[in-house]
N, C-alpha and C positions, 0 to 999 in steps of 0.2 A: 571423516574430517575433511573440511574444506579450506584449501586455504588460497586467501583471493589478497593480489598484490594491485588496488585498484588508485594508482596518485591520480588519475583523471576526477574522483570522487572524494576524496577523502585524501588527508593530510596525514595518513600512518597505517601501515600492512595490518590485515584485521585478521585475525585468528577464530573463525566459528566452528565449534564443536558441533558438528549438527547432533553425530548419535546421542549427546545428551537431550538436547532440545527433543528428538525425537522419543526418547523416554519417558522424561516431563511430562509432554501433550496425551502422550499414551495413558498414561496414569492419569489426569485429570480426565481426559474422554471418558473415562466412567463413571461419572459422577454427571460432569459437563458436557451438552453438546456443543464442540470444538470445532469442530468436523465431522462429516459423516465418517461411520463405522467400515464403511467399504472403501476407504480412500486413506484409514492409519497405514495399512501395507506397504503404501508407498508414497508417504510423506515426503521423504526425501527426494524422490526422483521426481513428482508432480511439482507439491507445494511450494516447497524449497525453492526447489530448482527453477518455478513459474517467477516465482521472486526474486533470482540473482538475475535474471533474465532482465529486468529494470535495470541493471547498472548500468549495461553502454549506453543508457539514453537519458542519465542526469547531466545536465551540465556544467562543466568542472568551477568548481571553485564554491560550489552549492555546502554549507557549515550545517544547516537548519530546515527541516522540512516536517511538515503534520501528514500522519493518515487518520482517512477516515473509515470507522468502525472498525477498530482494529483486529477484534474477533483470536482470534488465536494466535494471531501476531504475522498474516500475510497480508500485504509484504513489509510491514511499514518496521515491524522489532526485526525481522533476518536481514532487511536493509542495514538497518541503523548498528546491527552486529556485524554486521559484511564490509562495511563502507565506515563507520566510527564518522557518519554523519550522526546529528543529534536529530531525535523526532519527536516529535509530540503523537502520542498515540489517543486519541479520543473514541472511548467504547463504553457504552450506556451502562449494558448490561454488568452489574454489580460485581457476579463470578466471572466473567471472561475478564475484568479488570482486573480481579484478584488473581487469577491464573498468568495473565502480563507483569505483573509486579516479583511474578517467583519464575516468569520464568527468563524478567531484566536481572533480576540478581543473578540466576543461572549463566545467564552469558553474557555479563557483562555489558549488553549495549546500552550505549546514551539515552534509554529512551527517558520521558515525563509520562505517565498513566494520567489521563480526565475520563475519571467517570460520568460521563454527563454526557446527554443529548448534543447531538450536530449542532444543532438550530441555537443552542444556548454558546456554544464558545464565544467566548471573550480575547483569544487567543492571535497577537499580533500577526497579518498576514505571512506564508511564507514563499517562499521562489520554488520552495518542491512540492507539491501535493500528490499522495497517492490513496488509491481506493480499489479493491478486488471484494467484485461478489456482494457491494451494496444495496446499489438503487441503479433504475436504466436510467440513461444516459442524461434524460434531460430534467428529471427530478434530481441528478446526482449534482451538473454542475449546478442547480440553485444552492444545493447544500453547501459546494465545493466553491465560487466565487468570490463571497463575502472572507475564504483564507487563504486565497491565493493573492500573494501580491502582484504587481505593477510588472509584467511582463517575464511570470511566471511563469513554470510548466510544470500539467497535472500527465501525469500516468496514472491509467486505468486497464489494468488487463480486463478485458470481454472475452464472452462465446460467442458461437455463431450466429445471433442477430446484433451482432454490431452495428452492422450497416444500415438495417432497420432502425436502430437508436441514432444514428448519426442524424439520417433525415429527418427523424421525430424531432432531434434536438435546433435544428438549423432555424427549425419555427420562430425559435425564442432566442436562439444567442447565434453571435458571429463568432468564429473559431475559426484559428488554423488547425488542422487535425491531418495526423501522419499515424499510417495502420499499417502497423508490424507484424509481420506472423510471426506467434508463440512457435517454439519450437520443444519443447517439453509435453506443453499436451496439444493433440492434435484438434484443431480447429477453433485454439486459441487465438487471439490478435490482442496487442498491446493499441492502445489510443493516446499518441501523445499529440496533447492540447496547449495551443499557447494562443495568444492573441484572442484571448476572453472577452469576450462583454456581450451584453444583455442587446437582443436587436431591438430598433425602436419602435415602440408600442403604435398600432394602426400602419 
């Protein structure tokens, strides 16, 4: 049990059970790839914990925020359980949607399920965007731009070619970009981006 008193993020103490969350996922990984098989062990002390690790870096007053491909619900459902921020959770794949929807009932968080393609939302910008383990850096912010609002901030945990994607990305867009070391898994880095836009073409 974890229990996180965050007013900087969220307007009411948030209550997450992880050891059920971690049963859940356990039980559908056999059917479902969730996750890899070598990494249920220690759910909670990676995954989990890769994910609370995003809270000191929202900024406060933040109601509303989308992840993208939400996958097994990192970080974007343990946020929205953690912080009683609301998410929009957008994940293609049919079963890792239906897996989110039982495992929002489970713990209660704010989240909305879109089963549907990045490329297709329709879904009004928002001031938080998160993404773990999608796309590199500079295919991610094309996905990620068009729902991040007007002086927004995306958190993207990366591995170790971060830096690698950072300069891949500079090609195409201007960003401020602040690189956090992960402290859960080693040679993790958090990417928080604000001041987005597309550099000008030529």
């Amino acid at each position: 049990m974890i229990y996180l008193s965050t007013p900087k993020v969220a307007s009411r103490d948030a209550l997450f059970d992880t050891e059920e969350f971690v049963l859940l996922l356990t039980r559908w990984n056999r059917t479902i790839n969730l996750v890899g098989r070598e990494d249920i062990a220690d759910l909670a002390e990676r995954h989990i914990a890769d994910a609370l690790e995003l809270i000191p870096l929202i900024p406060p007053n933040v109601s509303r925020a989308i992840d993208l491909g939400s996958g097994a619900g990192f970080p974007g459902l343990i946020l929205a359980a953690a912080t009683g921020i609301t998410f929009d959770l957008i994940e293609a794949d049919q079963r890792k949607a239906a897996f989110l929807r039982e495992a929002a009932r489970l713990t209660g968080a704010p989240v909305s399920i879109h089963p549907i393609r990045i490329e297709t939302a329709t879904l009004p910008p928002a001031p938080l965007l998160t993404a773990r383990a999608l796309a590199p850096l500079p295919r991610l912010l094309t996905l990620a731009a068009p729902l991040l609002a007007p002086n927004g901030v995306a958190l993207f945990p990366k591995g170790p070619k971060a830096a690698e994607e950072l300069t891949q990305a500079a090609r195409e867009w201007h960003m401020r970009a602040e690189t956090i070391a992960g402290r859960s898994t080693p040679g993790t880095v958090i990417l928080r981006i604000t001041e987005l836009r597309r550099a000008p073409s030529g």
